[in-house]
C-alpha positions in Angstrom: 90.8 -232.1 4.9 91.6 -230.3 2.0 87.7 -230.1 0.6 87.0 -229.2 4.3 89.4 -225.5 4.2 88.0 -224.8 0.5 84.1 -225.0 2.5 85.0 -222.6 4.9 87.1 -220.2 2.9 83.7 -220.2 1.1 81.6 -219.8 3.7 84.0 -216.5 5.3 83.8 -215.2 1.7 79.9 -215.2 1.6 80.5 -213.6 5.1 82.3 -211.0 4.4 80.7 -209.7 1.4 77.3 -210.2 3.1 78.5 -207.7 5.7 79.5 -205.3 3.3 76.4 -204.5 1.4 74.7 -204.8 4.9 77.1 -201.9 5.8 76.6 -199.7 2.6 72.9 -200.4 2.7 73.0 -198.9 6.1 75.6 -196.1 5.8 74.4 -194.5 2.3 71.5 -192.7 4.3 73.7 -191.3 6.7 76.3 -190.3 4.2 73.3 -188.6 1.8 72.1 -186.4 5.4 75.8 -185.9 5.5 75.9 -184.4 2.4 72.2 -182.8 2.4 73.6 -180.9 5.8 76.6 -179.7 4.1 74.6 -178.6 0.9 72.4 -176.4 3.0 75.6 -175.3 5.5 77.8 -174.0 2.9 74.6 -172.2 0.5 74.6 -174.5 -2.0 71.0 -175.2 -1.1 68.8 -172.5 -0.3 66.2 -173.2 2.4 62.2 -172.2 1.6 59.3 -173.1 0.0 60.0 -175.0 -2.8 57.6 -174.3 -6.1 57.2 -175.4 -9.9 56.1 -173.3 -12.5 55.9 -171.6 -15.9 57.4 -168.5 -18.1 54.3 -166.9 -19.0 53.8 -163.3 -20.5 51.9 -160.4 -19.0 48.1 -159.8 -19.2 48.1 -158.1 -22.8 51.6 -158.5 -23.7 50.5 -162.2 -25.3 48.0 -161.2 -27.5 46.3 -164.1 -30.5 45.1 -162.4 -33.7 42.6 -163.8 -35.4 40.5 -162.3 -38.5 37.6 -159.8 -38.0 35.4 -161.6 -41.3 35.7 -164.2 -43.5 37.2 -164.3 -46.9 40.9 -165.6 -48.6 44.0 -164.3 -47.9 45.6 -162.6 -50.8 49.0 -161.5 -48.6 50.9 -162.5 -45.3 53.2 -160.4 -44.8 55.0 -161.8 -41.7 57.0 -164.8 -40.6 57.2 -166.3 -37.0 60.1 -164.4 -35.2 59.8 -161.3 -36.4 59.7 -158.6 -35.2 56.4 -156.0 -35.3 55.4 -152.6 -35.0 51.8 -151.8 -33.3 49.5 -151.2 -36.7 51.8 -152.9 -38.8 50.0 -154.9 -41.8 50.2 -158.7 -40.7 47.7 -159.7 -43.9 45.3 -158.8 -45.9 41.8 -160.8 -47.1 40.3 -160.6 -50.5 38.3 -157.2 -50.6 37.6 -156.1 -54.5 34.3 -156.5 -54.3 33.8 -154.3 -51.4 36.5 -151.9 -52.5 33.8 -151.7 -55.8 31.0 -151.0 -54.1 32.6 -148.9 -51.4 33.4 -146.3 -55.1 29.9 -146.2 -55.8 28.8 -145.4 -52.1 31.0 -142.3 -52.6 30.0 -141.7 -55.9 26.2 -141.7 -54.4 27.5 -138.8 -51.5 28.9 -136.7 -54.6 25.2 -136.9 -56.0 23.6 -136.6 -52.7 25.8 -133.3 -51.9 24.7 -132.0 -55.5 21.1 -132.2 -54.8 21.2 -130.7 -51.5 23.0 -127.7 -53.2 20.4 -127.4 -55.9 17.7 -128.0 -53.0 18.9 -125.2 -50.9 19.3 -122.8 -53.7 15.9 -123.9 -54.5 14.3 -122.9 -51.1 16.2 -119.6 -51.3 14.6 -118.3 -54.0 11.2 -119.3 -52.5 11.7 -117.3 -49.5 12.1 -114.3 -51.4 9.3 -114.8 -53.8 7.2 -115.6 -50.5 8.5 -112.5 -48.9 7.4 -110.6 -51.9 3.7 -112.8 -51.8 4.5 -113.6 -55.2 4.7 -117.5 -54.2 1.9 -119.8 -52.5 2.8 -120.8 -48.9 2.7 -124.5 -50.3 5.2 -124.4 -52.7 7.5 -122.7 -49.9 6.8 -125.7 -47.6 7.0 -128.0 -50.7 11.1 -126.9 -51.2 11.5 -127.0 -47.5 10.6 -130.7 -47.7 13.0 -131.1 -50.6 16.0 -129.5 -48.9 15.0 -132.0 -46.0 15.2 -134.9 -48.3 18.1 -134.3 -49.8 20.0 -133.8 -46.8 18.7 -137.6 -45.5 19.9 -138.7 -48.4 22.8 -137.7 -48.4 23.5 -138.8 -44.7 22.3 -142.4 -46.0 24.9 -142.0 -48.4 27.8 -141.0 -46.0 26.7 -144.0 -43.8 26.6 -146.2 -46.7 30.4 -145.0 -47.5 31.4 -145.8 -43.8 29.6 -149.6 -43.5 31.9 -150.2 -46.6 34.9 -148.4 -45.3 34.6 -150.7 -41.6 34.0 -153.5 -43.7 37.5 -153.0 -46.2 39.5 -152.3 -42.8 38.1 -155.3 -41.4 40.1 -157.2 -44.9 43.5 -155.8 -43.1 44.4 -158.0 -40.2 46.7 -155.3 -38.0 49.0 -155.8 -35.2 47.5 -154.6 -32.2 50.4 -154.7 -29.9 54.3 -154.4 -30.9 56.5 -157.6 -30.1 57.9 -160.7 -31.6 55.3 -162.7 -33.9 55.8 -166.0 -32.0 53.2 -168.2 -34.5 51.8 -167.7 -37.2 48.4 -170.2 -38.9 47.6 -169.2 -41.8 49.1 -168.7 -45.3 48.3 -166.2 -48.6 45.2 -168.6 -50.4 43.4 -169.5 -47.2 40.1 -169.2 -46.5 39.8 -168.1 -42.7 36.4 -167.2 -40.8 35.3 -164.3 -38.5 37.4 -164.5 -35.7 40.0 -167.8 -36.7 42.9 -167.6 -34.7 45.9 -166.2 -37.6 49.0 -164.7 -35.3 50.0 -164.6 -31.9 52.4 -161.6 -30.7 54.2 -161.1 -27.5 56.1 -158.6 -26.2 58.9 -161.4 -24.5 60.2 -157.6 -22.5 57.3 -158.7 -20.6 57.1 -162.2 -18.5 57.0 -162.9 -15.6 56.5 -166.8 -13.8 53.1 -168.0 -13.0 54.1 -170.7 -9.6 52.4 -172.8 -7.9 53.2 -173.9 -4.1 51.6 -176.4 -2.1 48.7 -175.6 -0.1 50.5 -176.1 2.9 53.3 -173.5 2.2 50.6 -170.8 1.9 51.1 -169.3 5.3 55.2 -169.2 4.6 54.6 -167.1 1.2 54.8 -163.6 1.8 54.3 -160.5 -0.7 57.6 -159.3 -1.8 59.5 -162.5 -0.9 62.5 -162.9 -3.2 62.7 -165.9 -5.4 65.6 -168.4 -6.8 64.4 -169.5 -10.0 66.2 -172.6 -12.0 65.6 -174.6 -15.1 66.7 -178.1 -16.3 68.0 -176.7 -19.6 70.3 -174.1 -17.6 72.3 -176.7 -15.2 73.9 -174.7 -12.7 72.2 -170.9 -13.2 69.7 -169.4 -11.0 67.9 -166.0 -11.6 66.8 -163.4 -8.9 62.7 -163.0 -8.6 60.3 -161.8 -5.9 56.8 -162.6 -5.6 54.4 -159.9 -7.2 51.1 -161.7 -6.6 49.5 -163.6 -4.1 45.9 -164.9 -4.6 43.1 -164.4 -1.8 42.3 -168.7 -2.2 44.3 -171.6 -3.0 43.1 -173.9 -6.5 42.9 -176.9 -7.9 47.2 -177.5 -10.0 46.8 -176.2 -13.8 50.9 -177.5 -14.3 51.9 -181.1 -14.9 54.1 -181.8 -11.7 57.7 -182.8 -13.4 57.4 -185.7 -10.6 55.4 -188.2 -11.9 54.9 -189.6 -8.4 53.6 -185.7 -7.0 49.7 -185.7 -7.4 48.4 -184.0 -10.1 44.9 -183.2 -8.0 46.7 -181.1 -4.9 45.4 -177.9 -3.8 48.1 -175.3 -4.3 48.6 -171.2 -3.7 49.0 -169.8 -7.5 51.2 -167.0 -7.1 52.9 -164.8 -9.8 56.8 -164.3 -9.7 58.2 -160.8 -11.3 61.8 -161.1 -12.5 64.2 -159.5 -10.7 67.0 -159.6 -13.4 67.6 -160.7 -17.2 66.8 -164.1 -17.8 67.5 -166.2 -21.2 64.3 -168.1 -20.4 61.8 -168.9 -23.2 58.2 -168.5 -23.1 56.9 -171.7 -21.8 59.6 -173.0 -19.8 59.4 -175.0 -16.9 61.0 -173.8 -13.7 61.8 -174.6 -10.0 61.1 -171.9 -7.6 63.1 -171.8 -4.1 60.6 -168.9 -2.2 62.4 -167.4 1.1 59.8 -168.4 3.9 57.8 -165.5 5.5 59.1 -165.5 9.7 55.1 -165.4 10.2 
């Protein structure tokens, strides 16, 4: 009898705790629309089309430097996170050999001026003495030709001067925007080439989000639609935006979906986001985009 209760008192037990999970199982979807409901009820959620997308800068606020002819660096002058003026000296390639020959190109214009003097001076007083018909017509067209000669070579000279001047600035890799030097790839004794990428600059005063939203939300983006923008490294904070741009076609996705179960080959509407307020966001940061449906 005794073996018989212990049976059933395990048999209720299996029972009951059976009918539990069945009753969790089945409530927890309940209890998360519960929650969901609220959420949206009391603003915590706000309803729209839902986005991903980057902190990207401007068109010509993010600018990559790179240097205009080959050679080895002799100086860098900057570090990554500063700070730099438009113009302002990043680095400067080897150029003595240049700077040499660009002295002797002058030095050629000085001579080229002096013989034009001493050419026209020259043709001066053989217009007088032809005036006079004390000179030959052909010696009057022979100083003519001088002063001509002269003069071409001295504009050969200036032009020589300026090849090697563009050639020296070329050895002086400038800043062409001002903002914050965000990388920097090269260092003083490198050899670069024509055109290596050395710097990038951007002015961070300038970003903006580039977004991308399903190809089905296109019709519920509208220009001008204001934007709640969130990040994963700033739990809890939202920024104002609006949208800025809206493209005339929808693409191929360019970001990684943070959901590795999303498709990475969808079709989506690549719109552009303008910040609305101040933002601690760094270039490159991922971000969820909440986009207040159009009522079209």
């Amino acid at each position: 009898m005794t073996r018989g209760r212990t049976i059933l008192a395990v048999l209720v037990g299996v029972a009951l705790v059976g009918a539990t999970v069945l009753q969790a199982r089945v409530g927890s979807p309940t209890a998360a629309a519960r929650s969901a409901a609220s959420a949206l009820a009391t603003g915590q959620v706000t309803p729209g089309v839902a986005a991903e997308g980057r902190v990207v800068a401007y068109p010509g606020a993010e600018v990559k430097v790179g240097a205009e002819r080959a050679g080895r660096l002799v100086r860098v002058l900057v570090e990554e996170g500063r700070l730099v003026r438009r113009g302002e000296l990043l680095a400067e390639i080897e150029s003595d050999e240049l700077r040499a020959a660009l002295a002797e190109a002058r030095a050629h214009v000085l001579e080229a001026d002096a013989d034009t003097r001493l050419a026209d001076a020259n043709l001066a007083r053989r217009q007088k003495l032809n005036e006079e018909r004390i000179l030959a017509r052909t010696d009057l067209d022979q100083a003519t030709r001088d002063v001509e000669t002269t003069r071409a070579r001295a504009a050969t000279a200036r032009a020589t001067v300026a090849r090697y001047e563009a050639l020296v600035a070329k050895s002086r890799i400038l800043a062409p925007i001002s903002g914050t030097l965000v990388a920097r790839a090269v260092d003083a004794g490198q050899m670069v080439e024509a055109g290596a990428h050395a710097f990038t600059i951007v002015d961070l005063a300038r970003l903006r989000v580039e977004g991308e939203a399903h190809e089905a939300d296109a019709g519920a983006v509208a220009l001008g639609a204001a934007v709640t923008i969130s990040a994963d490294g700033y739990p809890g904070r939202s920024w104002r935006g609006r949208v800025e741009e809206i493209p005339d076609a929808v693409t191929l996705r360019r970001l990684k979906p943070q959901d590795p179960s999303r498709p990475t080959d969808a079709r989506v509407l690549a719109l552009k986001v303008a910040f609305a307020e101040p933002v601690p966001l760094k270039l490159g940061t991922t971000v969820d985009l909440r986009i207040a449906a159009s009522a079209n």
